[in-house]
C-alpha positions as CSV (number, residue, x, y, z in Angstrom):
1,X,6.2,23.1,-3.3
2,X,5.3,26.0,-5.2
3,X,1.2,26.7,-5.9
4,X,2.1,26.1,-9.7
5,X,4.1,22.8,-8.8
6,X,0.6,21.7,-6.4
7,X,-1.6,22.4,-9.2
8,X,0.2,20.0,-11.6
9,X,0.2,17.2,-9.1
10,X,-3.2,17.6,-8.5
11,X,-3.6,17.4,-12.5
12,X,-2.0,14.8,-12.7
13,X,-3.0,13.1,-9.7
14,X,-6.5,12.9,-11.1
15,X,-5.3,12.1,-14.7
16,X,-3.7,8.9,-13.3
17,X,-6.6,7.7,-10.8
18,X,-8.9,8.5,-14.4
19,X,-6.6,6.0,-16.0
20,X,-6.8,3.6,-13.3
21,X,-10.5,3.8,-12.9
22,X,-10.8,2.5,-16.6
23,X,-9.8,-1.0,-15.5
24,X,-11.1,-0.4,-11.8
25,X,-14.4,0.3,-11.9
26,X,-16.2,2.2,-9.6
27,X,-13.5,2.3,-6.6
28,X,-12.1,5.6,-7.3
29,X,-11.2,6.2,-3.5
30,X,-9.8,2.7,-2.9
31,X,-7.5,4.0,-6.0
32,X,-6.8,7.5,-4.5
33,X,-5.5,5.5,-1.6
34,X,-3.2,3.1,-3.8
35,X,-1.9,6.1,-5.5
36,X,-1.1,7.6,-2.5
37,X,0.6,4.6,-1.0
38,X,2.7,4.6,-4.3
39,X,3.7,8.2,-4.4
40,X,4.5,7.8,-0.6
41,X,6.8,4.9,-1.6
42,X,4.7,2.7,0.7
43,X,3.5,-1.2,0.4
44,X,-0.2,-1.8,0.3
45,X,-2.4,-4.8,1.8
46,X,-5.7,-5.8,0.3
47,X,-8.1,-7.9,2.4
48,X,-10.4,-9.0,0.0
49,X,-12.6,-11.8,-0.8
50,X,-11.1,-13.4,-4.2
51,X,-12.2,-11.8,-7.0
52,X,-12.5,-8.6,-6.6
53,X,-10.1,-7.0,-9.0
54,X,-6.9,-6.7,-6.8
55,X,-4.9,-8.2,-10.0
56,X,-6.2,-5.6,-12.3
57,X,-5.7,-2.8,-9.6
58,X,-1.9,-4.0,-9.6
59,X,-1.4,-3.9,-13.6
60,X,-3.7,-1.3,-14.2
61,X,-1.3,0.6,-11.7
62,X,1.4,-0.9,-13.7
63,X,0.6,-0.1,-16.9
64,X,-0.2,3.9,-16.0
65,X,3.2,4.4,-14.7
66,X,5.1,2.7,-17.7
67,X,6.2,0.2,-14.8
68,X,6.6,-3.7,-14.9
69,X,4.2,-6.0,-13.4
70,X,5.0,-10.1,-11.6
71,X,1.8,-11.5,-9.7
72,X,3.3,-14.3,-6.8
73,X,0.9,-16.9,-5.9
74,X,2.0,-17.7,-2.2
75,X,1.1,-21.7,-1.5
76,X,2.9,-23.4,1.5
77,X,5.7,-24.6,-1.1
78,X,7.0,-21.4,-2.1
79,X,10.5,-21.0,-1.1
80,X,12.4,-17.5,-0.3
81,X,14.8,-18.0,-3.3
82,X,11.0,-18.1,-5.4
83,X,10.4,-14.8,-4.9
84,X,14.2,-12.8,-4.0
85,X,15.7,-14.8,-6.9
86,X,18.7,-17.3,-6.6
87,X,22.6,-17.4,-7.5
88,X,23.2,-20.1,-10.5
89,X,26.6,-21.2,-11.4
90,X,27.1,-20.8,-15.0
91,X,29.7,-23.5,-16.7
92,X,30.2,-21.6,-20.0
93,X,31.7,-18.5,-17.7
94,X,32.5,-20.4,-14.6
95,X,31.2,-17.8,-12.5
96,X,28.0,-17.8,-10.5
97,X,25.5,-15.7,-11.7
98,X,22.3,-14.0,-10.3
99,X,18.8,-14.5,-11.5
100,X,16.3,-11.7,-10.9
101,X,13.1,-13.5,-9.2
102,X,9.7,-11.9,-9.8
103,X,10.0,-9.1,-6.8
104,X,12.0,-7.3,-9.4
105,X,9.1,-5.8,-10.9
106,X,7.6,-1.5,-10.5
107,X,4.5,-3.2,-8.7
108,X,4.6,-6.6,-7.0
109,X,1.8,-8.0,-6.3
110,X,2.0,-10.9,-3.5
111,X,-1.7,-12.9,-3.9
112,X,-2.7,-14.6,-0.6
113,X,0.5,-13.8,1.1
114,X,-1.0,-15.5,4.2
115,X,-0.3,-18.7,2.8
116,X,2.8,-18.9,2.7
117,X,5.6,-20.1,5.6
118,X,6.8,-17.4,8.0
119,X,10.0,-17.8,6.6
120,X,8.8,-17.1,3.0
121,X,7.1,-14.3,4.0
122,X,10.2,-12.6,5.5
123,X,12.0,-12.7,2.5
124,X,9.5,-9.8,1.8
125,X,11.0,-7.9,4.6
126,X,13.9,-5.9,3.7
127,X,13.1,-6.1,0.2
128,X,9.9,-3.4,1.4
129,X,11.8,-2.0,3.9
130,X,15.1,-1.2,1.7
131,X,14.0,-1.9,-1.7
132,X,17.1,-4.3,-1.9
133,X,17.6,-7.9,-2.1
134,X,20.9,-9.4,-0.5
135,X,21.8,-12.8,-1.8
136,X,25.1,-14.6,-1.1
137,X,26.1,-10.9,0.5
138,X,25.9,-9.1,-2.6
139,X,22.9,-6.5,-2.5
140,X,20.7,-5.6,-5.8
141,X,18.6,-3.2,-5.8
142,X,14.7,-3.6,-7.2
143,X,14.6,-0.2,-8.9
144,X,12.3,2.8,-8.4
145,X,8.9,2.9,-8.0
146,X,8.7,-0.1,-6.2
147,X,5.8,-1.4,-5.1
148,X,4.2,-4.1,-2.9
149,X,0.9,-5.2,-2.7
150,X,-0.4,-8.0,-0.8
151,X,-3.6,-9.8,-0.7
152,X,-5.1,-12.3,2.1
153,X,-8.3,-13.7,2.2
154,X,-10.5,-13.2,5.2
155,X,-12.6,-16.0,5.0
156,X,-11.0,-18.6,4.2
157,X,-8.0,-19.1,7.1
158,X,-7.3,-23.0,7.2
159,X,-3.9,-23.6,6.0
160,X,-2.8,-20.3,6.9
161,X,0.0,-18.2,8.5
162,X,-0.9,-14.7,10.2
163,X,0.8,-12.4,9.8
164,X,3.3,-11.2,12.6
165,X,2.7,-7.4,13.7
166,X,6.3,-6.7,12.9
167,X,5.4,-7.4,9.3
168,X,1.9,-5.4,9.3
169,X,3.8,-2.6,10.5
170,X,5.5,-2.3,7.1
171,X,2.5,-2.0,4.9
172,X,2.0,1.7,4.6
173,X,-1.5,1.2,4.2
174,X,-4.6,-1.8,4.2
175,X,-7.8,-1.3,3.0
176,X,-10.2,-3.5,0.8
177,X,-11.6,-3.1,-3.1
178,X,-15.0,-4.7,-1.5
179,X,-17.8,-5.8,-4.4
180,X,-18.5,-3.0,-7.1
181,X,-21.9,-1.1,-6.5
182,X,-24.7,-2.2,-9.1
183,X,-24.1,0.8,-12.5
184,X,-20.8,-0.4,-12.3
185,X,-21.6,-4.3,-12.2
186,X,-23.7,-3.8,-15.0
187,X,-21.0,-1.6,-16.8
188,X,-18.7,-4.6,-16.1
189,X,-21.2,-7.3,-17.6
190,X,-21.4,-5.7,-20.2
191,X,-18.0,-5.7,-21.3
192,X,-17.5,-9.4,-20.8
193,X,-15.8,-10.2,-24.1
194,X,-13.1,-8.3,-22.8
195,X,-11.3,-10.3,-20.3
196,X,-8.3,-7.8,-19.3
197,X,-9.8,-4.2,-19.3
198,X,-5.8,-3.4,-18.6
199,X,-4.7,-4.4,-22.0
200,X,-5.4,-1.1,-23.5
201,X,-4.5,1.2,-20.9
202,X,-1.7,3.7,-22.2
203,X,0.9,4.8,-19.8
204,X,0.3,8.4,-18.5
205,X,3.5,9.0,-16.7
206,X,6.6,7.7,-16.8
207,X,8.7,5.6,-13.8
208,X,11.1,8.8,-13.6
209,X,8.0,10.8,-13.0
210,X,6.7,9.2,-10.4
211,X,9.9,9.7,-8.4
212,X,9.7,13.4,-8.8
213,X,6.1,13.3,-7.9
214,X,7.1,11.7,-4.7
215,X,10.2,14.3,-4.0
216,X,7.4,16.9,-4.4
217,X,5.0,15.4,-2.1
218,X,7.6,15.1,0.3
219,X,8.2,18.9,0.5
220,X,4.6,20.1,0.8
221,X,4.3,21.5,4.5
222,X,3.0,19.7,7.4
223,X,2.6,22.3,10.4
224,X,3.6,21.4,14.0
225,X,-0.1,21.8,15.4
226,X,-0.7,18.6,12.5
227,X,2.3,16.8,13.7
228,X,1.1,17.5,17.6
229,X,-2.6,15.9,16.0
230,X,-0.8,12.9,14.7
231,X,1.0,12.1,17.5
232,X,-1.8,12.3,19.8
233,X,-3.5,9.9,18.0
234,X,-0.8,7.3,17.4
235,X,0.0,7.6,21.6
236,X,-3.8,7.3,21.9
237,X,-3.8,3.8,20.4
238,X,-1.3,2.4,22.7
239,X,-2.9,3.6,25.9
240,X,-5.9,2.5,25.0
241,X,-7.5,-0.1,27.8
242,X,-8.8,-2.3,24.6
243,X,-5.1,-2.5,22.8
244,X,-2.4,-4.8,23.3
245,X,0.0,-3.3,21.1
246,X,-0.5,0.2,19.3
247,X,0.2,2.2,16.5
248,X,4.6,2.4,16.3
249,X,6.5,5.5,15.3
250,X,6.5,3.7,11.8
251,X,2.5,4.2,11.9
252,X,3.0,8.1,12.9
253,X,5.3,8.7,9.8
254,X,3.8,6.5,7.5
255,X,0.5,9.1,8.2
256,X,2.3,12.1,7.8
257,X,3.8,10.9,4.4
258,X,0.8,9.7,3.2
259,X,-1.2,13.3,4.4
260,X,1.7,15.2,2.3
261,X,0.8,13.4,-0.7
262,X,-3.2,13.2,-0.1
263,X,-2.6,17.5,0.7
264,X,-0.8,17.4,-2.8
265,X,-3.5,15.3,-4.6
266,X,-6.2,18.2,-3.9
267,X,-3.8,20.9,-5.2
268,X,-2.6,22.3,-1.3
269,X,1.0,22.9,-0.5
270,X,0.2,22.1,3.1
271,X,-1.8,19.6,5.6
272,X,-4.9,19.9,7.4
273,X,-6.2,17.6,9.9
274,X,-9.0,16.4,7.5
275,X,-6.0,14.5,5.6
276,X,-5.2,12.9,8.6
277,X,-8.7,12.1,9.5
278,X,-9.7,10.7,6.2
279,X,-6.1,8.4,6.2
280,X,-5.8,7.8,10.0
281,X,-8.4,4.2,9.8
282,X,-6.1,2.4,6.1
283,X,-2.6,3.8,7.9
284,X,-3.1,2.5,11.4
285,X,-5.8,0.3,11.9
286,X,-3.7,-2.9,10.7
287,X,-0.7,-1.5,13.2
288,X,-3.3,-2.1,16.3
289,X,-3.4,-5.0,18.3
290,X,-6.7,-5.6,20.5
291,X,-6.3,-7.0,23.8
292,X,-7.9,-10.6,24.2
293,X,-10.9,-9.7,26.0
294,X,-11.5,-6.6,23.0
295,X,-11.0,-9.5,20.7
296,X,-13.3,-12.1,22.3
297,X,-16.2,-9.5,22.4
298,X,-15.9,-8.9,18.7
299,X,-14.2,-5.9,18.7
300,X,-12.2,-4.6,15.3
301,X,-9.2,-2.4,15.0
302,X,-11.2,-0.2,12.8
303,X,-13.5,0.9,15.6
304,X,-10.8,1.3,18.0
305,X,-9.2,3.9,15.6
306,X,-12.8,5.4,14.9
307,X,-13.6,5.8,18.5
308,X,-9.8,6.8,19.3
309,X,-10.1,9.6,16.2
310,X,-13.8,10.6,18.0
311,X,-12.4,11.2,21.3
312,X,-9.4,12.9,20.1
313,X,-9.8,16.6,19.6
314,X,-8.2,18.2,16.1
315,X,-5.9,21.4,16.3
316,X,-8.1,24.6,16.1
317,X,-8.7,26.6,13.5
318,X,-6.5,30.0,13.2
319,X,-8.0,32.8,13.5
C-alpha cells in the first residue's frame, strides 16, 4: 500500500463510520470495530441487551455500502432450509429450482442466534466460513461483501442453546453497542418521529469498493517483531492455569487481519503493537474458554485477555 493509497482509506474509512454514526449514535468505536470486521471480511457477534440499536447498526452498515440487508429472528422452530434457502420443484419447467433464503444478503444479521437448535445454527457454518451455501450438492455463492452479525442476549438464557467454541471461533470479532451516554439519549429523544434514522442514509461507497478496500488492507505491512507479539499472546491464553481452551490459530490471524485494516483506518501502511493491543480483548476474548474453577469464582474472558495483554511484554521500540 502506497502512502497516497493509506491516506484515501483512512479518508474514507472515516467518511463511512461518519455515515454510520448518523443512525448509530454515539458508538463511533463500536462502529470502527464493525467496519473493521467488514473490511477484514470477518463475522461479528453482538451481546447486547435488546434494544440497543444492533438492527440499525446492521442496515445502517447496509445502506453505506450500497449492500442488501435480511434480519433472521432465530426461535426454536427455525429450520436450516429457513435461513440457507431450499430446492423447489417447479411443474411449469419440470426442473427443480433453488430459492435464495435470507443469508443471501451484503450484511446478515442473525438476532438472538442462541435460540435457535444446534443444528440450525450450523447451517451458519460454512456459509461464514466459505461464503457458500451447498444445497442438494450444488454450491451458490452469497456474493461479496458478505457479512454476518449475530446477536444473543445475556440476560435472558432460558430456552437457549450456547454456543459451541467451534462456532465462536468463527466470529472475527464480539463486542457489545451497550446503552448510549446521556447527549446522545437526548439527541435520540428528540428525534422520535423518526422511527428508522437509516431511511435517509445515502450510500458512500459501493459493494465493488469495499472489496478493493479489503485487497488494500490486506497488503499494508505487518513486521515479524508484531507477528512474534501476536503469537505470544494467542500461546499465552492457552497456557494459562485459568483457561480450558485458548485462543486457536484462527484467533492469531483473525488479529493480524483485523490490525492491517485498523493500521489502514489511521492512514499507516504498517502495524504497531497499539493495533494489536486495542483489538486483542473483541478478537480473542470470545475464543477463550475458562476453566471451571476460573468460572465458578466469577472470572470473565475479558480479564483473562487483560491480565494476559498486561503480563505480556510488546516488541521494543527501534532505535
Amino acid at each position: 500500500m502506497s502512502p497516497e493509497q493509506s491516506a484515501w482509506f483512512a479518508e474514507t474509512f472515516d467518511a463511512l463510520v461518519a455515515n454510520v454514526g448518523q443512525a448509530v449514535l454515539g458508538k463511533d468505536h463500536v462502529v470502527r470495530l464493525a467496519l473493521t470486521c467488514m473490511l477484514a471480511e470477518g463475522h461479528l457477534l453482538l451481546e447486547d441487551a435488546p434494544g440497543t440499536g444492533k438492527t440499525s447498526l446492521a442496515k445502517a452498515l447496509a445502506a453505506t455500502v450500497q449492500g442488501t440487508h435480511s434480519r433472521i429472528q432465530f426461535t426454536p422452530d427455525l429450520l436450516p432450509s429457513d435461513v440457507t434457502g431450499v430446492t423447489i420443484y417447479d411443474q411449469n419447467t419440470h426442473r427443480f429450482e433453488f430459492h435464495q433464503g435470507p443469508v443471501f444478503a451484503s450484511v446478515v444479521l442473525a438476532d438472538e442466534i442462541n435460540r435457535a437448535s444446534p443444528k440450525t445454527q450450523s447451517a451458519l457454518l460454512e456459509v461464514m466460513e466459505e461464503s457458500k451455501v451447498t444445497v442438494d450438492k450444488v454450491s451458490h455463492p452469497v456474493g461479496r461483501p458478505f457479512m454476518v452479525i449475530a446477536t444473543q442476549n445475556p440476560i435472558e438464557q432460558a430456552g437457549t442453546y450456547r454456543l459451541p467454541e467451534a462456532q465462536l471461533d468463527r466470529f472475527l470479532m464480539k463486542t457489545s453497542l451497550g446503552y448510549p451516554d446521556h447527549d446522545s439519549t437526548v439527541q435520540i429523544l428528540a428525534g422520535s418521529a423518526e422511527r428508522d434514522r437509516t431511511a435517509h442514509l445515502t450510500a458512500k461507497i459501493t459493494t465493488s469498493a469495499v472489496g478493493e478496500m479489503a485487497q488494500l488492507a490486506s497488503s499494508v505491512h505487518c513486521d515479524a517483531a508484531v507477528l512474534d507479539y501476536v503469537a505470544r499472546l494467542t500461546q499465552a491464553t492457552r497456557d494459562d492455569a485459568q483457561t480450558a481452551l485458548g485462543a486457536s490459530m484462527r484467533g492469531a490471524l483473525a488479529l493480524v487481519r483485523c490490525g492491517k485494516v485498523w493500521a489502514a483506518s489511521q492512514g499507516r501502511t504498517y502495524v504497531i503493537p497499539d493495533d494489536v493491543k486495542l483489538l486483542v480483548e473483541p478478537v480473542l476474548a470470545h475464543r477463550v474458554i475458562l476453566d471451571t474453577e476460573a468460572e465458578f469464582a466469577g472470572v470473565t474472558s475479558t480479564q483473562v485477555v487483560g491480565r494476559i495483554l498486561a503480563e505480556t511484554a510488546p516488541p521494543a521500540a527501534r532505535v
